[in-house]
Jmol script that loads the backbone (N, CA, C; Angstrom):
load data "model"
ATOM      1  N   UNK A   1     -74.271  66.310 -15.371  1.00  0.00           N
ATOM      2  CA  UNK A   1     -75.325  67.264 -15.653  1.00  0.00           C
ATOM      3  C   UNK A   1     -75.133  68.505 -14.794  1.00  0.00           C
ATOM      4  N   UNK A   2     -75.397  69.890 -15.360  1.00  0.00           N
ATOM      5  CA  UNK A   2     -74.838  70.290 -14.503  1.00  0.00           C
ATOM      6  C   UNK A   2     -76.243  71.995 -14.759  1.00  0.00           C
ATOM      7  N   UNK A   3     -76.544  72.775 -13.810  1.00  0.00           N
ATOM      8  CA  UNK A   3     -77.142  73.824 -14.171  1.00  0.00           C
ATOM      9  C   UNK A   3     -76.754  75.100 -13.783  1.00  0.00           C
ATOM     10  N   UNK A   4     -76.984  76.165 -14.717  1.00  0.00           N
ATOM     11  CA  UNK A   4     -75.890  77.115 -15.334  1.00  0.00           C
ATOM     12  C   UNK A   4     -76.758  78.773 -14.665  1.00  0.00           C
ATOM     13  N   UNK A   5     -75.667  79.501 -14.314  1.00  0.00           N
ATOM     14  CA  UNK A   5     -76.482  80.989 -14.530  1.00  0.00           C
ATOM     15  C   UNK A   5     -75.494  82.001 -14.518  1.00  0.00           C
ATOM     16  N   UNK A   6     -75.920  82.932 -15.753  1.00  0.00           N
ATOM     17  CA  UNK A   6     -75.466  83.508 -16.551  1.00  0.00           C
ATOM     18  C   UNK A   6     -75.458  85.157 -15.401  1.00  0.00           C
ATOM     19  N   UNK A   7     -74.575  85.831 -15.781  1.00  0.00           N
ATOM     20  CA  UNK A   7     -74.854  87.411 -15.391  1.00  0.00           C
ATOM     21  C   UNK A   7     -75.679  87.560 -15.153  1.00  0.00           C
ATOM     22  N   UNK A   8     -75.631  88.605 -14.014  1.00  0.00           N
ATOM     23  CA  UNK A   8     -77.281  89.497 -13.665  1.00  0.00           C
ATOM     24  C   UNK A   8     -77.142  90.908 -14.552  1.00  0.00           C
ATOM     25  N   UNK A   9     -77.594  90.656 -15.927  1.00  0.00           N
ATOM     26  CA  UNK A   9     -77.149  92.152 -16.714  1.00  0.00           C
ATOM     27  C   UNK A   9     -78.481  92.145 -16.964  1.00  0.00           C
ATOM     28  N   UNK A  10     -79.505  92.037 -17.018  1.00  0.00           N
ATOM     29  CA  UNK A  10     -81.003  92.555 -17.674  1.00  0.00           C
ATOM     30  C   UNK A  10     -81.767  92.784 -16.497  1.00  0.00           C
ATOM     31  N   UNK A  11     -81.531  94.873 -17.513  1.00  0.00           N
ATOM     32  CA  UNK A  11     -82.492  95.284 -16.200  1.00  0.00           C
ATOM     33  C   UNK A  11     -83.890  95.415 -16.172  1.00  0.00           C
ATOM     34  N   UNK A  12     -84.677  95.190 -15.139  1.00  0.00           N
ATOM     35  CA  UNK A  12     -86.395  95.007 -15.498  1.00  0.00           C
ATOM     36  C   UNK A  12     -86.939  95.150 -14.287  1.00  0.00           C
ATOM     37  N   UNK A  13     -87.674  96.262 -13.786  1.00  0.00           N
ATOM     38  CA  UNK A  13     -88.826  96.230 -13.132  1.00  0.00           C
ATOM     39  C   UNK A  13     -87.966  96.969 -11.861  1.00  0.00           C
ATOM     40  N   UNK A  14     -86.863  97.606 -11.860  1.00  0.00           N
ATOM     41  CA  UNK A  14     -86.218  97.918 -10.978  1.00  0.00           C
ATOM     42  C   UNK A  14     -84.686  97.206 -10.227  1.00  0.00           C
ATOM     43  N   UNK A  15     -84.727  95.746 -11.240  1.00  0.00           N
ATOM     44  CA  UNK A  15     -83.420  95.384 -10.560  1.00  0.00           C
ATOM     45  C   UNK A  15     -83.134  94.520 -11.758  1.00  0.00           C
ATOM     46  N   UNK A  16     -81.841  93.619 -11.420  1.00  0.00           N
ATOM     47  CA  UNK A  16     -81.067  93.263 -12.511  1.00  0.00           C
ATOM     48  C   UNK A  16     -81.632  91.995 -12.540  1.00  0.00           C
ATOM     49  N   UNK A  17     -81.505  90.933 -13.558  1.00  0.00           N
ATOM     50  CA  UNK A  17     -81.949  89.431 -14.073  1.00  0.00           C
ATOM     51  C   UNK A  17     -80.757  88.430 -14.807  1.00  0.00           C
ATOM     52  N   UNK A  18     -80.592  87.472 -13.796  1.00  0.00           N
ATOM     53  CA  UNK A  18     -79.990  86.536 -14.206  1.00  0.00           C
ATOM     54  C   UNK A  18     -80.981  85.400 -15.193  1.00  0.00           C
ATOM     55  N   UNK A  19     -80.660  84.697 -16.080  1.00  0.00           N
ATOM     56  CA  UNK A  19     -81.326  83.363 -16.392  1.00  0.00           C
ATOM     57  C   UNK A  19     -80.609  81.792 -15.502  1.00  0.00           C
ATOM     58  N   UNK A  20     -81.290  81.363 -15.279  1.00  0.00           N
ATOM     59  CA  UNK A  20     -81.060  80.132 -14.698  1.00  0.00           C
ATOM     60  C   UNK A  20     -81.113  78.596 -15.804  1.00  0.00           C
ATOM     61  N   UNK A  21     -80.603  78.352 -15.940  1.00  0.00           N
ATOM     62  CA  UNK A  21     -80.398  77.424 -17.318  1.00  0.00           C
ATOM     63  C   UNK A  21     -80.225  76.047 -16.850  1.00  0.00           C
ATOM     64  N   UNK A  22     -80.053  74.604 -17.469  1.00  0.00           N
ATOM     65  CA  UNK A  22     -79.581  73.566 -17.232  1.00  0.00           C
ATOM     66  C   UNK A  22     -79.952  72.418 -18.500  1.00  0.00           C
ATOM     67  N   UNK A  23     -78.638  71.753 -18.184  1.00  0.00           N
ATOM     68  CA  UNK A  23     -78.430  70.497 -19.087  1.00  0.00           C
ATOM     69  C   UNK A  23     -79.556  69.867 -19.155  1.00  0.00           C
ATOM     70  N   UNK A  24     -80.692  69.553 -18.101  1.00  0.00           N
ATOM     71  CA  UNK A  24     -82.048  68.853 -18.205  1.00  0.00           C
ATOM     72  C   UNK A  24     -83.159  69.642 -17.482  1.00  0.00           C
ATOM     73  N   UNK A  25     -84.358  69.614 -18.433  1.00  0.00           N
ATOM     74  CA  UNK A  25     -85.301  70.132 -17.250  1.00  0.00           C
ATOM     75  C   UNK A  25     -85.733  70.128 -15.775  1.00  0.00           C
ATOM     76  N   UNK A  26     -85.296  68.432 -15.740  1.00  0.00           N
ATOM     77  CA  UNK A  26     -85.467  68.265 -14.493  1.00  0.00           C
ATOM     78  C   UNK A  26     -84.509  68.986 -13.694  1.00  0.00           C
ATOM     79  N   UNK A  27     -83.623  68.778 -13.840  1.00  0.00           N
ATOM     80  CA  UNK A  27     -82.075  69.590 -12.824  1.00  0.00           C
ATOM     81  C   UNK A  27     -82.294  70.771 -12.536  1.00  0.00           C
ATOM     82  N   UNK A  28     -83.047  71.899 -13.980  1.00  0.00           N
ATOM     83  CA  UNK A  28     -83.721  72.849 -14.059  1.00  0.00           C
ATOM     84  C   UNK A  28     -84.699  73.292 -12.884  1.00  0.00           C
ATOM     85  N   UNK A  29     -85.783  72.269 -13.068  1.00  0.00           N
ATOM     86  CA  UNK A  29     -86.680  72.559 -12.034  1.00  0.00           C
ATOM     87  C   UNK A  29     -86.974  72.431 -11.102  1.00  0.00           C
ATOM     88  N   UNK A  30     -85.500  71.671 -10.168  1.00  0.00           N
ATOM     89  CA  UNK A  30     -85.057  70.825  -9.334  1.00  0.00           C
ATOM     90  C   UNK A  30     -84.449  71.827  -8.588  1.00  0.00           C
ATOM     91  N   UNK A  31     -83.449  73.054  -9.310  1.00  0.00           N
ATOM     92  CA  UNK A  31     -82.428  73.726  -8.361  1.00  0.00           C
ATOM     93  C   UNK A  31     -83.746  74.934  -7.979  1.00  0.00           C
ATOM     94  N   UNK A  32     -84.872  75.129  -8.744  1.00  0.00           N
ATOM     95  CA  UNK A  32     -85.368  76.641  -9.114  1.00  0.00           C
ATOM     96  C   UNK A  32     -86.375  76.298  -8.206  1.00  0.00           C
ATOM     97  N   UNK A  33     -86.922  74.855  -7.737  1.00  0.00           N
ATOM     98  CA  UNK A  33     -87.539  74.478  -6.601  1.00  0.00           C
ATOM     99  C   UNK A  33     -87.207  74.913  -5.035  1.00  0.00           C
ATOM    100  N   UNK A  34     -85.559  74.763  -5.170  1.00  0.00           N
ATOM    101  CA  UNK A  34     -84.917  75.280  -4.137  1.00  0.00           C
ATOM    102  C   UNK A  34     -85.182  76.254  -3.468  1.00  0.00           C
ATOM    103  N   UNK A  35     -84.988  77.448  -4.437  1.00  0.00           N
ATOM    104  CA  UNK A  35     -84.599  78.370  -4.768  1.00  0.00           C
ATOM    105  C   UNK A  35     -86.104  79.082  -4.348  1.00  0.00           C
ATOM    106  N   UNK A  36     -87.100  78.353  -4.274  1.00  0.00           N
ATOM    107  CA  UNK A  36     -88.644  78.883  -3.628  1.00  0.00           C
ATOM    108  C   UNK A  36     -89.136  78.754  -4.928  1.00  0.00           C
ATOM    109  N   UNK A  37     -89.288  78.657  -6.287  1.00  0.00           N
ATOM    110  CA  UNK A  37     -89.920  79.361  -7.637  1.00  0.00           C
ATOM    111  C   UNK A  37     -90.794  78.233  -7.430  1.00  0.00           C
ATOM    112  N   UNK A  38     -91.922  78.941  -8.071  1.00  0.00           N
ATOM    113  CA  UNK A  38     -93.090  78.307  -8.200  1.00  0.00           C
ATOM    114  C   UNK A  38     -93.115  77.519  -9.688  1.00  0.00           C
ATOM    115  N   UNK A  39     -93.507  76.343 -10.048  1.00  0.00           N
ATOM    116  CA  UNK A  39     -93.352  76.160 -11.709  1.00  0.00           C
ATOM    117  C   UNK A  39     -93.844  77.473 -12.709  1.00  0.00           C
ATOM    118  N   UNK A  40     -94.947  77.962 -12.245  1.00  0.00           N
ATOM    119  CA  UNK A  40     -95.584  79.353 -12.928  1.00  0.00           C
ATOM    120  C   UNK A  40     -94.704  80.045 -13.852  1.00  0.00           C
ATOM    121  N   UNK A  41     -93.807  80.276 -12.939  1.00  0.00           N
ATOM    122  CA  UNK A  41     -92.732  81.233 -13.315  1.00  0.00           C
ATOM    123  C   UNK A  41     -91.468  80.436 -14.405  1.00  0.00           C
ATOM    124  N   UNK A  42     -91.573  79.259 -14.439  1.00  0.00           N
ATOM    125  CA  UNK A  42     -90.914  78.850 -15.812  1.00  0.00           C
ATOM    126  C   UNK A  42     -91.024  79.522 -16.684  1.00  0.00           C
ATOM    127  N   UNK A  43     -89.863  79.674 -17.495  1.00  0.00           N
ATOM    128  CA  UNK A  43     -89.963  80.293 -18.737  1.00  0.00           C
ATOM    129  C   UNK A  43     -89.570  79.716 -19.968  1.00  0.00           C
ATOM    130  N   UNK A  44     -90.762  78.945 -20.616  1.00  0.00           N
ATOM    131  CA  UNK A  44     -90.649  78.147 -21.633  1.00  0.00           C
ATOM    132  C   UNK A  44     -90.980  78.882 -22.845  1.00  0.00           C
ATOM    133  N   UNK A  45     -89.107  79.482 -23.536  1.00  0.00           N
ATOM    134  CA  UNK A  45     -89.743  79.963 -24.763  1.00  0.00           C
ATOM    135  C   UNK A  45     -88.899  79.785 -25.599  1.00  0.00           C
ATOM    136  N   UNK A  46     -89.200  80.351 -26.984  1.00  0.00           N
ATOM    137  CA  UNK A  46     -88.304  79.716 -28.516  1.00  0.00           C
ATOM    138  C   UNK A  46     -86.506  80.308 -27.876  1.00  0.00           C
ATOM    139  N   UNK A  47     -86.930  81.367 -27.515  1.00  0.00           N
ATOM    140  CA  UNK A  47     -85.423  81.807 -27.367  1.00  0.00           C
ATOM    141  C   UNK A  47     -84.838  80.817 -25.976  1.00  0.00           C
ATOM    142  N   UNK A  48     -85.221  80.160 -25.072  1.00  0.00           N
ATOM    143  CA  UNK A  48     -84.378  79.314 -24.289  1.00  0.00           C
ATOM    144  C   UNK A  48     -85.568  79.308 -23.233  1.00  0.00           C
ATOM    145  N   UNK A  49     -85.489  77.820 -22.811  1.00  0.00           N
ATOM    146  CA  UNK A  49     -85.770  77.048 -21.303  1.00  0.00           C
ATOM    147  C   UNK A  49     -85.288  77.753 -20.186  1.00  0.00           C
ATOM    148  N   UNK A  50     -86.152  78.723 -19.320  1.00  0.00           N
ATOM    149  CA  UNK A  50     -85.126  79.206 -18.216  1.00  0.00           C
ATOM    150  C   UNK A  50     -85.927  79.130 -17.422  1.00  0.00           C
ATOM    151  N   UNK A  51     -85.639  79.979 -15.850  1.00  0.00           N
ATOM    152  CA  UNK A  51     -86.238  80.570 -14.904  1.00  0.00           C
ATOM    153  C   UNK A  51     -85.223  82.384 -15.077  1.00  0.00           C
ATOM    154  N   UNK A  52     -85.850  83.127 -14.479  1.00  0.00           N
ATOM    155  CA  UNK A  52     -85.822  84.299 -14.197  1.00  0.00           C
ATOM    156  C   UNK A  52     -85.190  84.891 -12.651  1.00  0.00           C
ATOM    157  N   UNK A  53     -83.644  85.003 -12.641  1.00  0.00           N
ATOM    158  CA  UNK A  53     -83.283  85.173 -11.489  1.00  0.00           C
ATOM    159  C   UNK A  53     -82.785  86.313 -10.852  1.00  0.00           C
ATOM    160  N   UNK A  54     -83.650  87.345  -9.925  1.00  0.00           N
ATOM    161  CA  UNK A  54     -82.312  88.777  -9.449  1.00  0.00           C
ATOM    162  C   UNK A  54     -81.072  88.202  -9.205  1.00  0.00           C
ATOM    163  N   UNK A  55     -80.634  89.391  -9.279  1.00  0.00           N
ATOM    164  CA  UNK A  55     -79.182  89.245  -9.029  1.00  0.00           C
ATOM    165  C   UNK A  55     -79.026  88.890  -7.668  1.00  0.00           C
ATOM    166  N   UNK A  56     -79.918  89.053  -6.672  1.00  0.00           N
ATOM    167  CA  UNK A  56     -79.572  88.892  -5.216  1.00  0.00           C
ATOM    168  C   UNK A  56     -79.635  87.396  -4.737  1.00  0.00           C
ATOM    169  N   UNK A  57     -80.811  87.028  -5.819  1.00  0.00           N
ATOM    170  CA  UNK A  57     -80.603  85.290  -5.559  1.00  0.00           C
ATOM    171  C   UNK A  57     -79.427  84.654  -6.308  1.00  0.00           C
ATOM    172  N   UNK A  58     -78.956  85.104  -6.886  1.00  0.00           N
ATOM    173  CA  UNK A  58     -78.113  84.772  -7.985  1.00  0.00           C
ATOM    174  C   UNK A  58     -76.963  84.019  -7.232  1.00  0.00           C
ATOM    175  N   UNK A  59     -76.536  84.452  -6.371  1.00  0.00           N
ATOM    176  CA  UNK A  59     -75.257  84.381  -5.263  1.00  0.00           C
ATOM    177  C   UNK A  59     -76.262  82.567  -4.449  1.00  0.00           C
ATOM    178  N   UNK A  60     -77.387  82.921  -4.285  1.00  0.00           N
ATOM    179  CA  UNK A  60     -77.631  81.397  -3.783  1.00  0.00           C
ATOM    180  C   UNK A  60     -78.138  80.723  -4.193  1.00  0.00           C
ATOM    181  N   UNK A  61     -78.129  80.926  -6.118  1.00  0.00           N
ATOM    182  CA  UNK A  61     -78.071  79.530  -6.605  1.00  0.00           C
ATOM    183  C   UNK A  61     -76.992  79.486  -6.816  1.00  0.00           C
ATOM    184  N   UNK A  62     -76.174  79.712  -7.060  1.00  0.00           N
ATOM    185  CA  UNK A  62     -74.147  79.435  -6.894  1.00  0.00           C
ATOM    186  C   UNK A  62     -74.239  78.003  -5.898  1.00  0.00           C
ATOM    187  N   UNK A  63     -74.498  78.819  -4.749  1.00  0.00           N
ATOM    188  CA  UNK A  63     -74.555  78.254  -3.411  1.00  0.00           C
ATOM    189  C   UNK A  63     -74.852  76.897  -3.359  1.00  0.00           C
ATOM    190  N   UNK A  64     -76.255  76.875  -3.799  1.00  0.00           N
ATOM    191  CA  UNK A  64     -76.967  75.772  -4.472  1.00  0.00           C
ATOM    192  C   UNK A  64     -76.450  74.703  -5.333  1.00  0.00           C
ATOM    193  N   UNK A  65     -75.463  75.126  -5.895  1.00  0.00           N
ATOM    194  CA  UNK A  65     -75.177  73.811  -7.022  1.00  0.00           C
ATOM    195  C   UNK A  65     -74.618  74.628  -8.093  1.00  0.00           C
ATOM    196  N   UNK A  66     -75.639  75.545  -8.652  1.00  0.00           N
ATOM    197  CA  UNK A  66     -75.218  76.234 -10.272  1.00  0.00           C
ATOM    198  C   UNK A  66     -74.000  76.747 -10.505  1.00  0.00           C
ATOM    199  N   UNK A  67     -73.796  76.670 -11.570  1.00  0.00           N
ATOM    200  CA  UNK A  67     -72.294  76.897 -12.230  1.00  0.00           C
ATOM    201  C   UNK A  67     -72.659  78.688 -12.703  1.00  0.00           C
ATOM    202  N   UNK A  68     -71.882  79.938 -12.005  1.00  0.00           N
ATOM    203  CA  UNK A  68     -71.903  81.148 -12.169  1.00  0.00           C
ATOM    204  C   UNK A  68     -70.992  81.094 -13.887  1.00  0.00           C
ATOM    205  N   UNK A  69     -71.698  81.441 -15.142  1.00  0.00           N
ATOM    206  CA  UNK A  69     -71.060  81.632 -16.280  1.00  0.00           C
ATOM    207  C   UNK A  69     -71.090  83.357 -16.820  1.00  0.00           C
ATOM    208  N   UNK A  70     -70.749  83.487 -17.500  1.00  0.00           N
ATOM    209  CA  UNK A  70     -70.188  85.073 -17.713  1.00  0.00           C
ATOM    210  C   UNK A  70     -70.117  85.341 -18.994  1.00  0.00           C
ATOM    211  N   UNK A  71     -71.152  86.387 -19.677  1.00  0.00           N
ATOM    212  CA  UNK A  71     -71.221  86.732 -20.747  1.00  0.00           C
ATOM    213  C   UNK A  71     -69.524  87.493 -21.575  1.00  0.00           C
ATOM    214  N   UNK A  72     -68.837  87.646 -20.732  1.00  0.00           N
ATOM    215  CA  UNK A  72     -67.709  88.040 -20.784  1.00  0.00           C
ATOM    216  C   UNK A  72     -66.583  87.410 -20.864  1.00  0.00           C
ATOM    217  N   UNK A  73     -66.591  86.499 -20.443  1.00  0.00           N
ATOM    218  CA  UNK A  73     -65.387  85.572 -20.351  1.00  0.00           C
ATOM    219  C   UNK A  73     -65.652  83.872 -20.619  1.00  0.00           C
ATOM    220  N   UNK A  74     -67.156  83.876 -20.485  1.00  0.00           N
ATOM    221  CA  UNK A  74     -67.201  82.087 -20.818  1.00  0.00           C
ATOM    222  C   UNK A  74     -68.205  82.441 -22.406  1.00  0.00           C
ATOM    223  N   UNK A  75     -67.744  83.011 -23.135  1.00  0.00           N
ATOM    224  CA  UNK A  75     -68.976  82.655 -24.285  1.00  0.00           C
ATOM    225  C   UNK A  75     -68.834  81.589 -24.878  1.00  0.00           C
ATOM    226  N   UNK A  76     -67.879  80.652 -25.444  1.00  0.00           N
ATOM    227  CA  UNK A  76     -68.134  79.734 -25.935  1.00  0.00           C
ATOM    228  C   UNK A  76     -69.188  78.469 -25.260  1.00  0.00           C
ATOM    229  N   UNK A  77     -69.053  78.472 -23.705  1.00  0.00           N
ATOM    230  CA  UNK A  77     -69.947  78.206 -22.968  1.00  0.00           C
ATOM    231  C   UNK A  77     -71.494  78.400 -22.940  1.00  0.00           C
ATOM    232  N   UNK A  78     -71.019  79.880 -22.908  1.00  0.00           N
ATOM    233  CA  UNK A  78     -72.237  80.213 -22.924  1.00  0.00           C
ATOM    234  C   UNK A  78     -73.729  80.153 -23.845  1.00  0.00           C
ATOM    235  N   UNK A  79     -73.016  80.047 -25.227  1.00  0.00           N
ATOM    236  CA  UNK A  79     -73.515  79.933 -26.489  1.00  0.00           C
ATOM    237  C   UNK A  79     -74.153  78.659 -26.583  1.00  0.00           C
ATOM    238  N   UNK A  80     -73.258  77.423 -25.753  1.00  0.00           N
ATOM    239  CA  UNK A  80     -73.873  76.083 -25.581  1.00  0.00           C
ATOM    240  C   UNK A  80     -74.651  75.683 -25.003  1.00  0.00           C
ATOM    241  N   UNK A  81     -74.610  76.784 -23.712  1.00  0.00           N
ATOM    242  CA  UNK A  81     -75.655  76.702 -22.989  1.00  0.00           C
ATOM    243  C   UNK A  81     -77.401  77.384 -23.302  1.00  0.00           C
ATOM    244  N   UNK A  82     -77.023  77.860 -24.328  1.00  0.00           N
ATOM    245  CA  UNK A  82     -78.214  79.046 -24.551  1.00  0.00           C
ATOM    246  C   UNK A  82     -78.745  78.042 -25.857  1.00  0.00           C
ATOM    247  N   UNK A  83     -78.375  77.618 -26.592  1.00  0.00           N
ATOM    248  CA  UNK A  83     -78.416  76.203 -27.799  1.00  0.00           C
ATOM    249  C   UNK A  83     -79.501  75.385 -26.968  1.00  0.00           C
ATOM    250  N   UNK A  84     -79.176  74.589 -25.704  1.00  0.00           N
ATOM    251  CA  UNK A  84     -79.883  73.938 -25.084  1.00  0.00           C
ATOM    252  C   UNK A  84     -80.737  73.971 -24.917  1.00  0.00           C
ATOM    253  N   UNK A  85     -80.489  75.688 -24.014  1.00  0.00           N
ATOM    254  CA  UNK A  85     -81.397  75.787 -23.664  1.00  0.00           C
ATOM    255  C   UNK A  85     -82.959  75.995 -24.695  1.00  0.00           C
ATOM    256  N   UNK A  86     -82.727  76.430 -26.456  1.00  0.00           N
ATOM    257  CA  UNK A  86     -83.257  76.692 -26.843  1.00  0.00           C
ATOM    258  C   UNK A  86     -84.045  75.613 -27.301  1.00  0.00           C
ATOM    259  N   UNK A  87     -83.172  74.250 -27.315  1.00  0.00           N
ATOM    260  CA  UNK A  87     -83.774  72.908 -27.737  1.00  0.00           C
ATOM    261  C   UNK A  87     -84.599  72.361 -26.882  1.00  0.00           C
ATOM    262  N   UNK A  88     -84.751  73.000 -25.382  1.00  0.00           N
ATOM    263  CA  UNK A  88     -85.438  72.206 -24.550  1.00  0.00           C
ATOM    264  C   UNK A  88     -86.904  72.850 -24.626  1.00  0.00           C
ATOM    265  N   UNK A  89     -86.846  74.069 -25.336  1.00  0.00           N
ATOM    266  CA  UNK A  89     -88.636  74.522 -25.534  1.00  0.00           C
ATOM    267  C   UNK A  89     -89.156  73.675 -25.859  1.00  0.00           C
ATOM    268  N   UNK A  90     -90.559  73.911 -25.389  1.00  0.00           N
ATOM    269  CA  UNK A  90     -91.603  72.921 -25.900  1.00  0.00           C
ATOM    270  C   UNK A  90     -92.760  73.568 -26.093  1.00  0.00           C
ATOM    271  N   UNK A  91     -93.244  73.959 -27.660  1.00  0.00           N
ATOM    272  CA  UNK A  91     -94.245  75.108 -27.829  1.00  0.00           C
ATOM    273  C   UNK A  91     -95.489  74.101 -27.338  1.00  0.00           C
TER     274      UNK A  91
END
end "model"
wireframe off; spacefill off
backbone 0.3
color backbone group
C-alpha cells in the first residue's frame, strides 16, 4: 500500500498545491495526520479522495513515506492513482 503526491502545480491563495493521494483511506489519513492536518481539511470529492498540500510540505511528506509522482513523467501512474482516488469518494 503505498501513498502518493503529485506536483505542486495548482496555484491558489498565493502558493502552489500538491494533492496527497493513497491506495487506502486509512494510509491516507494516517500520513496527513503526520503531516499536522486536521480531518476537516479532507477532501472528499467526485473528482478524487485527497488532502491539499503546499509545495513546502510537499518535500516532508516525501520524507514521510509518500511516493513524489509527476504529472510529467509518471502519467500512466498517475491516472491510476487519480481512478482511486476517485473510487474512494463517498458522497
Amino acid at each position: 500500500m503505498t501513498v502518493y503526491i503529485d506536483d505542486a502545480v495548482h496555484p491558489w491563495r498565493g502558493e502552489r498545491w500538491a494533492h496527497l493521494m493513497a491506495d487506502t483511506l486509512p494510509e491516507l489519513h494516517a500520513l496527513a495526520q503526520q503531516l499536522g492536518f486536521p480531518r476537516r481539511v479532507f477532501q472528499n470529492r467526485p473528482s478524487g479522495a485527497h488532502y491539499d498540500v503546499t509545495a513546502s510540505l510537499r518535500a516532508q511528506a516525501i520524507a514521510l513515506g509518500a511516493v513524489g509522482i509527476s504529472r510529467h513523467t509518471d502519467r500512466e501512474l498517475l491516472r491510476k492513482v487519480i481512478a482511486n482516488a476517485r473510487a474512494q469518494y463517498e458522497p
